[in-house]
C-alpha positions as CSV (number, residue, x, y, z in Angstrom):
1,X,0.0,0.0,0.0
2,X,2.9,2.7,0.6
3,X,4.6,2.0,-2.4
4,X,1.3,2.4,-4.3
5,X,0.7,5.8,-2.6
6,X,4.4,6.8,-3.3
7,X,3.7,5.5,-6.9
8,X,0.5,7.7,-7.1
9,X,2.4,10.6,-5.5
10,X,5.3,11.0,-7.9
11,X,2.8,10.2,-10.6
12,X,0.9,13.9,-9.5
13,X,4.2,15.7,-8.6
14,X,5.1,14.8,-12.4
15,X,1.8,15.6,-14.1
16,X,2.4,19.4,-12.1
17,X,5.5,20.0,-13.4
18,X,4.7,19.3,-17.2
19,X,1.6,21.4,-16.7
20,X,3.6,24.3,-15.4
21,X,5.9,23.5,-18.3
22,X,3.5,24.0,-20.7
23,X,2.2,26.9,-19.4
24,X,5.0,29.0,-19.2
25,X,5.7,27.8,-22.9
26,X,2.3,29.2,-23.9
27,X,3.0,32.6,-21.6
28,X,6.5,32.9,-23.8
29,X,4.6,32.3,-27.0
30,X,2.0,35.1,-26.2
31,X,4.7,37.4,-25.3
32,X,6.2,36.9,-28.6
33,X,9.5,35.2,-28.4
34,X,10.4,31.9,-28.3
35,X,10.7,29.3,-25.5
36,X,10.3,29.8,-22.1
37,X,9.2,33.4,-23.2
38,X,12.5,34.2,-24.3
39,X,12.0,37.6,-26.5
40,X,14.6,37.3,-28.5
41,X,13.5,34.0,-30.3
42,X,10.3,33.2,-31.8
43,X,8.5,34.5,-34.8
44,X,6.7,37.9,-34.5
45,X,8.7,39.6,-31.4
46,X,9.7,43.2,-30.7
47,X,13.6,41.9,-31.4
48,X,12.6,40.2,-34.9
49,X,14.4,42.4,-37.8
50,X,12.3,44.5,-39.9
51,X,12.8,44.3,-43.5
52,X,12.8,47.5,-45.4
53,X,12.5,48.9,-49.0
54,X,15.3,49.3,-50.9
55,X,14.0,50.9,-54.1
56,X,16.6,53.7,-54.3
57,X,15.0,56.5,-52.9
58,X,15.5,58.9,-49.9
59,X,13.0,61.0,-48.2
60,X,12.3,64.0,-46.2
61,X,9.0,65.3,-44.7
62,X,8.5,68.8,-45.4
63,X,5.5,69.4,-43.3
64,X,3.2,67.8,-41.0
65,X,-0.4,69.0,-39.5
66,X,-3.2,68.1,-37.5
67,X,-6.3,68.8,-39.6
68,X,-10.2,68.2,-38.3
69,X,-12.9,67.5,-39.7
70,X,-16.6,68.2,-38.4
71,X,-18.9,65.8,-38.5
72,X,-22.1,64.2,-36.3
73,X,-21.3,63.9,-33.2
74,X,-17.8,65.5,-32.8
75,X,-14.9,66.2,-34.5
76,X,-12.2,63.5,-36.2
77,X,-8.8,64.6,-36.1
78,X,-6.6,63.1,-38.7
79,X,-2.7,64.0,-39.8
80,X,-1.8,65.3,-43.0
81,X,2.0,64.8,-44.4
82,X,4.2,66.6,-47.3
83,X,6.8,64.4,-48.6
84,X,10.0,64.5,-51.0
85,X,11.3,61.7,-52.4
86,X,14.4,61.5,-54.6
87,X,17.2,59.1,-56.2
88,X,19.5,61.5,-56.1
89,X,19.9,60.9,-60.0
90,X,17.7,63.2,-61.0
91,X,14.5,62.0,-60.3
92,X,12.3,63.6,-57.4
93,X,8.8,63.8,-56.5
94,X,6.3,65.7,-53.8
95,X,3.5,63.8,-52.4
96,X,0.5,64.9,-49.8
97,X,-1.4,62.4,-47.8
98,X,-4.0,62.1,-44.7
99,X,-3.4,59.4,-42.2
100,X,-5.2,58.0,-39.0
101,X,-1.8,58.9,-37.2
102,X,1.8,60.0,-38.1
103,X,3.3,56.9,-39.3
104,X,0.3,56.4,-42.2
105,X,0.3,59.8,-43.4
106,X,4.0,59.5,-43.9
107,X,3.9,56.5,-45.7
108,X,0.9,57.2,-47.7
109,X,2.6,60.5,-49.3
110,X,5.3,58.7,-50.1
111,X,3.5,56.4,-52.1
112,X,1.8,59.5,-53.6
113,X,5.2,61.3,-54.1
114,X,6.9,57.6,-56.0
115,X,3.7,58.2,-58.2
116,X,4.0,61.9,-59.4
117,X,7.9,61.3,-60.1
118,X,9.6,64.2,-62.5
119,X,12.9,63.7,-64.4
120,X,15.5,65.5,-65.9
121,X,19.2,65.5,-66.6
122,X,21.8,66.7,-64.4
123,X,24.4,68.3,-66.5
124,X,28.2,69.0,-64.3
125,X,26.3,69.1,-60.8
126,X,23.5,72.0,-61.8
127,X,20.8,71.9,-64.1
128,X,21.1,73.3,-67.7
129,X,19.7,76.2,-68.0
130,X,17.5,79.0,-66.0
131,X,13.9,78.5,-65.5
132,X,10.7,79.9,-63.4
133,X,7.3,78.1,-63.0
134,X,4.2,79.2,-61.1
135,X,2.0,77.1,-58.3
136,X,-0.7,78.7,-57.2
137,X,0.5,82.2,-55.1
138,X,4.3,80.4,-55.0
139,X,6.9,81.4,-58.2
140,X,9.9,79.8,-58.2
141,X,13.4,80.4,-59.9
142,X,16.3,78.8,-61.0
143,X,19.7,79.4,-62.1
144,X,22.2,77.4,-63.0
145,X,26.0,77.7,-61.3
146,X,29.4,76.6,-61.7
147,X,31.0,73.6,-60.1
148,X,31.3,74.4,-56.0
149,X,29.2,77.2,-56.1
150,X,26.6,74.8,-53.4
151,X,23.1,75.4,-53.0
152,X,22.1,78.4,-52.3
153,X,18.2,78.0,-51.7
154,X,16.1,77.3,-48.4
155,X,13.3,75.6,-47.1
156,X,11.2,73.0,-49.4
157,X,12.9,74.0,-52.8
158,X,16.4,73.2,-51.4
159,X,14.9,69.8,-50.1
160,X,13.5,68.7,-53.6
161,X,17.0,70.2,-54.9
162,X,19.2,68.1,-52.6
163,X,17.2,64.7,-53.2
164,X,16.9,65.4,-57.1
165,X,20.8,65.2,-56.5
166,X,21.6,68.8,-57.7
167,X,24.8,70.1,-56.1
168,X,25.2,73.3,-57.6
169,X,22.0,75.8,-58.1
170,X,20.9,79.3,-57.1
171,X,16.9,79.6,-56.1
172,X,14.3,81.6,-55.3
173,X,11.0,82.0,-54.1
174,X,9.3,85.0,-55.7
175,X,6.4,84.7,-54.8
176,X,4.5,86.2,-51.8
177,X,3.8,83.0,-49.8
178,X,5.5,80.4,-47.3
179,X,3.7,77.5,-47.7
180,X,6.0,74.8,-48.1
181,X,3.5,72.4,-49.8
182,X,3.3,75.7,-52.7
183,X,7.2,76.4,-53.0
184,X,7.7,72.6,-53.3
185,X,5.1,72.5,-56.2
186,X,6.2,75.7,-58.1
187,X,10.1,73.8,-57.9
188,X,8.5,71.0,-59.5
189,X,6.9,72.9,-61.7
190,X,10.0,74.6,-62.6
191,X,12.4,71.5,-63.0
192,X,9.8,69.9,-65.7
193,X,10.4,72.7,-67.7
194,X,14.2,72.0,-68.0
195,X,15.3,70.9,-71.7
196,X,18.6,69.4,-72.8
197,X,19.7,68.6,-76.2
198,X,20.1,65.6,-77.8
C-alpha cells in the first residue's frame, strides 16, 4: 500500500510539473518570443528584424499637420503629411497624404510622391539652363552655377534640390507665400520645364 501511494504521488508531482511547463511555454509564446518566453526567439517579437525597401529613394517630410474634420457627433482629427522623395539621380517627387496617425500619413505620401515622379538630366552638378514656374501664389526660380558654387536656396525648394541630386543651383521664391506644400510644387513645376539637347 505505501509503495502504491508513493507510486501515485510521484505520478501527480510529475503531471504538475509538465503542466507548469506548458504553461510558461504558452505565456513565452504570447509574449512573442520563443521558448520559455525568451523575447529574442520566436516568430513575431519586438527583437525580430524589420525588413525595409530598398527601391533607391530617400526621403524627407517637409511638413506635418493636424487637420479636423466636423462631423455628427464630434470632430475627427486626422494627420496630413508633405513628402520629398528622390534618387539623387535626377529623379524627385512631392506627395501629400492624410493618415489616421503620423506613421500612415507618412507613408501614404510617399506612395503619392513615388507616383507623381519628375525627371530630368543633371548636367556637371546643376541643371542646364535657368527657368521659373508658377504654383498657385508660389513662383519659383532657378539658375544654374558653376561647379562648388553649393546650393544656395532654403526651405522646401532646397529639399526637392538636394534629393533630385543637384549640387550646384541658385533659387528663389518670388512669390508672396510660405507655404512649403506651394514652393515645393512651383520647384517641380520649374524642374519639368528643363530641356537638354540631344
Amino acid at each position: 500500500m505505501e509503495e502504491k501511494q508513493k507510486e501515485s504521488n510521484i505520478t501527480v508531482n510529475q503531471a504538475v510539473k509538465n503542466t507548469r511547463h506548458t504553461e510558461n511555454n504558452v505565456s513565452g509564446a504570447r509574449r512573442g518570443g520563443g521558448r520559455d518566453g525568451d523575447r529574442r526567439g520566436g516568430r513575431g517579437g519586438r527583437g525580430a528584424p524589420r525588413e525595409k525597401e530598398r527601391d533607391g529613394f530617400n526621403d524627407s517630410v517637409l511638413d506635418l499637420r493636424r487637420v479636423t474634420r466636423v462631423v455628427a457627433g464630434g470632430k475627427r482629427f486626422r494627420f496630413r503629411a508633405t513628402v520629398v522623395v528622390g534618387d539623387n539621380k535626377g529623379t524627385v517627387g512631392v506627395g501629400v497624404a492624410k493618415g489616421a496617425d503620423v506613421q500612415q500619413a507618412i507613408q501614404k505620401a510617399k506612395t503619392a510622391a513615388k507616383r507623381s515622379l519628375v525627371t530630368f538630366k543633371i548636367v556637371n552638378g546643376t541643371i542646364a539652363h535657368e527657368v521659373s514656374a508658377k504654383f498657385s501664389a508660389a513662383r519659383v526660380l532657378l539658375r544654374p552655377a558653376k561647379t562648388g558654387h553649393g546650393l544656395m536656396a532654403g526651405g522646401p525648394v532646397r529639399a526637392v534640390m538636394t534629393l533630385s541630386g543637384v549640387k550646384d543651383v541658385t533659387a528663389k521664391c518670388l512669390g508672396g507665400t510660405k507655404n512649403k506644400l506651394t514652393n515645393a510644387m512651383a520647384a517641380i513645376e520649374a524642374l519639368k520645364k528643363i530641356k537638354t539637347s540631344k
